[in-house]
C-alpha positions as a Markdown table, in Angstrom:
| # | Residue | x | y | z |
|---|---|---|---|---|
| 1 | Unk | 11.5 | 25.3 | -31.7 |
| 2 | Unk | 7.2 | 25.7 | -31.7 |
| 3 | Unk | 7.3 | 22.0 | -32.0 |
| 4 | Unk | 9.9 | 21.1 | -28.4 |
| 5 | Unk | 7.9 | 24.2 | -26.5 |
| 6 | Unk | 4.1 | 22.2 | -27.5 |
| 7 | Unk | 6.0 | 18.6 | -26.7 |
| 8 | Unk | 7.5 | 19.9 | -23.3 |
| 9 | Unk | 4.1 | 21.6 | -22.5 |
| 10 | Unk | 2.0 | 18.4 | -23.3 |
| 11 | Unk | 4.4 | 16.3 | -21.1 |
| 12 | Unk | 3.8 | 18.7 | -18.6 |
| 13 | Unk | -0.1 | 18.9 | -18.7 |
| 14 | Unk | -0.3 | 15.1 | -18.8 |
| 15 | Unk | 2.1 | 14.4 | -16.2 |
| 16 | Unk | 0.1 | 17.1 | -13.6 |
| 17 | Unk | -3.3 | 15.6 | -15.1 |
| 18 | Unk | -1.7 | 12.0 | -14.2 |
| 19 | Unk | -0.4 | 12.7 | -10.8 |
| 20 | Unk | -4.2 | 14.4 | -9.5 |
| 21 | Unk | -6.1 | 11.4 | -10.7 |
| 22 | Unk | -4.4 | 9.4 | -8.0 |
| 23 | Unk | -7.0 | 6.9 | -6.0 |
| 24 | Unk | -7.2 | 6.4 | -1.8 |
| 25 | Unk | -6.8 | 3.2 | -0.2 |
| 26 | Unk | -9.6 | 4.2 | 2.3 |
| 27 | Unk | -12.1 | 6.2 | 0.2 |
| 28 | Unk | -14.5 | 7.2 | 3.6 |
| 29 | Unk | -12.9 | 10.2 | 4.4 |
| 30 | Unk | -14.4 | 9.6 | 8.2 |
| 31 | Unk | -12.4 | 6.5 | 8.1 |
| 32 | Unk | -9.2 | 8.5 | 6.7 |
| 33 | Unk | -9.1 | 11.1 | 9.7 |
| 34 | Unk | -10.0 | 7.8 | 12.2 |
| 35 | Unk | -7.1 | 6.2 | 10.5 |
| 36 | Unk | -4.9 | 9.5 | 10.7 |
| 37 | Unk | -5.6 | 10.2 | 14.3 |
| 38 | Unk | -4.7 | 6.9 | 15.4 |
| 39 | Unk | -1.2 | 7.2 | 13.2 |
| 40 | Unk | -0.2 | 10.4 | 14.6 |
| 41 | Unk | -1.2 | 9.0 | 18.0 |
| 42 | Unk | 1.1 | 5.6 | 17.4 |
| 43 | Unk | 4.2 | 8.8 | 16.2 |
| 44 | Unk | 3.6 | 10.1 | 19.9 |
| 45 | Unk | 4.1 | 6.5 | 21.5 |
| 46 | Unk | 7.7 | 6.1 | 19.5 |
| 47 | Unk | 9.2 | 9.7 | 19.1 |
| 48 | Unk | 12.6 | 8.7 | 19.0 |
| 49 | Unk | 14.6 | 7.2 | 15.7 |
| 50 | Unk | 13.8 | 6.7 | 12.0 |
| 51 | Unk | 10.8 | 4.5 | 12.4 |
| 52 | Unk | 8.5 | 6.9 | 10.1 |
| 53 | Unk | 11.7 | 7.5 | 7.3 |
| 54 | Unk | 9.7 | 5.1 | 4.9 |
| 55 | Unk | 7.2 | 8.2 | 4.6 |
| 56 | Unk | 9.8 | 9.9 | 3.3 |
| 57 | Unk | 10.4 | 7.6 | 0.4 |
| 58 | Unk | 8.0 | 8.3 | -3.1 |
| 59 | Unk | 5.1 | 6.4 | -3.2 |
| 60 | Unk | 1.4 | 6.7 | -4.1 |
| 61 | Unk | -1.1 | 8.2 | -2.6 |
| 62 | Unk | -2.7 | 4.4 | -2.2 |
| 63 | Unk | 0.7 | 3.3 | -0.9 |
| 64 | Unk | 1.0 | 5.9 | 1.7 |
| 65 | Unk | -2.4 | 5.6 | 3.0 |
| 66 | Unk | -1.7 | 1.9 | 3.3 |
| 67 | Unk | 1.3 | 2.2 | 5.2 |
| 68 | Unk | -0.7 | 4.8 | 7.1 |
| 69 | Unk | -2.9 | 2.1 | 8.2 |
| 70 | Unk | -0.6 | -0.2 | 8.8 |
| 71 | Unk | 1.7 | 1.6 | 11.0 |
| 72 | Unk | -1.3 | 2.7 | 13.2 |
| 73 | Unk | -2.4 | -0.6 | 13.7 |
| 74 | Unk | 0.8 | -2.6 | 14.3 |
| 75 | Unk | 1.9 | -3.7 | 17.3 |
| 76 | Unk | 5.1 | -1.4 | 18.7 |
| 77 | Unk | 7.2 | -3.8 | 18.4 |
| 78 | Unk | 6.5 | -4.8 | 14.9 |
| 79 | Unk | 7.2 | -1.4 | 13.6 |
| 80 | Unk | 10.4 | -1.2 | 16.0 |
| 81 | Unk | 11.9 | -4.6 | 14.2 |
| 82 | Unk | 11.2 | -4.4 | 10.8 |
| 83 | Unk | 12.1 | -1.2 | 8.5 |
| 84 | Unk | 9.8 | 0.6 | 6.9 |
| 85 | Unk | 10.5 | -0.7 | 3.5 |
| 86 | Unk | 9.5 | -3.7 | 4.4 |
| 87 | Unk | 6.0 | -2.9 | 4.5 |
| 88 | Unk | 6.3 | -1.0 | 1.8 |
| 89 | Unk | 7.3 | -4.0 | -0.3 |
| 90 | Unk | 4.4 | -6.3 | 1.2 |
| 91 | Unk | 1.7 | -3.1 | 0.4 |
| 92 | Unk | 3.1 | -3.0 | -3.0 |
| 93 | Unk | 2.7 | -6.7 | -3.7 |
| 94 | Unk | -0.6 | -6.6 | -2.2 |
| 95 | Unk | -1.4 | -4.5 | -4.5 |
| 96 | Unk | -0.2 | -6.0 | -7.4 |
| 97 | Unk | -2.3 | -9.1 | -7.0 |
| 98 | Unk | -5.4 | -7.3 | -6.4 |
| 99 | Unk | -4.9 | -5.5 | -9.6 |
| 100 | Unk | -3.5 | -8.8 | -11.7 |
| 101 | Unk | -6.0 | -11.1 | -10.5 |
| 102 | Unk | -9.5 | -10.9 | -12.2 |
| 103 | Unk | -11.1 | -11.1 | -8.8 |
| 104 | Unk | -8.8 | -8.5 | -7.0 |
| 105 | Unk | -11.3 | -5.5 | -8.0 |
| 106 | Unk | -14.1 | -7.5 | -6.3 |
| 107 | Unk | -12.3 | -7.7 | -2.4 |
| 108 | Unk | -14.5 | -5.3 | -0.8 |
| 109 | Unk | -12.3 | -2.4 | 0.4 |
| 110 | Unk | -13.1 | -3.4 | 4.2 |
| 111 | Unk | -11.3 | -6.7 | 3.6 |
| 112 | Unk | -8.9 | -6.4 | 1.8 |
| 113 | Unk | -7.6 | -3.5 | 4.4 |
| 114 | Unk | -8.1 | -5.5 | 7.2 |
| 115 | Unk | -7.2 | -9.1 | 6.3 |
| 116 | Unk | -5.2 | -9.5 | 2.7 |
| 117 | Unk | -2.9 | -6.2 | 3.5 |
| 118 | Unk | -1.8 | -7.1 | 7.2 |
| 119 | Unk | 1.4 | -8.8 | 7.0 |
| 120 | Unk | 0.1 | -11.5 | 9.9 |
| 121 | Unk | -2.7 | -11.8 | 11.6 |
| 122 | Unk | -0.6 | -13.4 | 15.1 |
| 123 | Unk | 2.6 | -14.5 | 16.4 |
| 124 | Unk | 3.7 | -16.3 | 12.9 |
| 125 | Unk | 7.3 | -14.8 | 11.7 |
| 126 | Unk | 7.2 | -11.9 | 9.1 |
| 127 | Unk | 9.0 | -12.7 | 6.1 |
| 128 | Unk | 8.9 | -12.0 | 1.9 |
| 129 | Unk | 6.6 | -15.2 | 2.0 |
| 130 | Unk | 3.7 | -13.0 | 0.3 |
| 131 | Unk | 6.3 | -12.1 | -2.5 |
| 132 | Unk | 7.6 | -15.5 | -3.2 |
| 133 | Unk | 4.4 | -17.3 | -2.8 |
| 134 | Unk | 2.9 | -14.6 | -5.6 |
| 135 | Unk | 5.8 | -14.8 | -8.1 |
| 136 | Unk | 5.7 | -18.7 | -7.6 |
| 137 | Unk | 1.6 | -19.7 | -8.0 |
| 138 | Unk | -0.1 | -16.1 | -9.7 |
| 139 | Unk | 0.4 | -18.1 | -13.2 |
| 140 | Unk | -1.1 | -20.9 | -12.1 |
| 141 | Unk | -4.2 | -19.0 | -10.7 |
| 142 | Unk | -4.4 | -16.5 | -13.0 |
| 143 | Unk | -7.8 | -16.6 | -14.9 |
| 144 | Unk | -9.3 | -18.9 | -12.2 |
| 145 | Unk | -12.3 | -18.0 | -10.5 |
| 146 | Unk | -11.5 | -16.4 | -6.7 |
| 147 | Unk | -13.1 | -19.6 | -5.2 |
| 148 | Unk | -10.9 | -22.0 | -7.5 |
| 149 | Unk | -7.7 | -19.6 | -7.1 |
């Protein structure tokens, strides 16, 4: 009985210790409250349906600034047309090359915010491109310099 009340309180005081050590996206907390205020301001512009429900889903505290970021700087219609999960797909793959690719630690923070996480950068169609593309060339770049990948 000792032995389940010590196991039970272990998995307990590992899984608090776990979930405190999480890491921001945007570690400048200036930047944060920029980002914030611009996100809240961008939930003003479209107060009417479910276009903020993906905040509602479990993520990361990475993940959520991401979105975070993302939704404050879409265009209207972007977050109008495409669900939330959506982005929360692209952010997670995003992130998943930056941490399985030797170079991903060395993006700066700045760019990979602001040009590896956007979904487009114009008028070109969003799709699961970034997904397929990953899954389909990461073993063929993986262990290749960032300028050979």
């Amino acid at each position: 009985m000792k032995k389940i009340f010590l196991s039970i309180g272990l998995l307990i005081l590992f899984s608090e210790t776990g979930c405190s050590k999480q890491t921001h996206f945007i570690s400048d907390s200036n930047e944060r409250a920029k980002v914030e205020k611009d996100f809240q301001a961008k939930q003003i512009a479209l107060p009417m349906g479910d276009l903020f429900a993906v905040f509602n889903e479990p993520m990361t505290l990475a993940e959520r600034e991401a979105l975070t970021f993302l939704y404050a700087y879409s265009p209207i219609g972007d977050i109008a047309d495409y669900p939330g999960e959506f982005y929360l797909k692209n952010i997670r793959s995003s992130f998943e090359a930056r941490k399985e690719m030797s170079w991903g630690k060395n993006i700066p923070e700045n760019v990979f915010r602001h040009f590896v996480l956007p979904i487009r950068v114009n008028n070109e169609n969003m799709d699961e491109s970034r997904m397929i593309f990953y899954e389909e060339l990461k073993d063929r770049v993986r262990g290749l310099s960032l300028y050979d990948a």
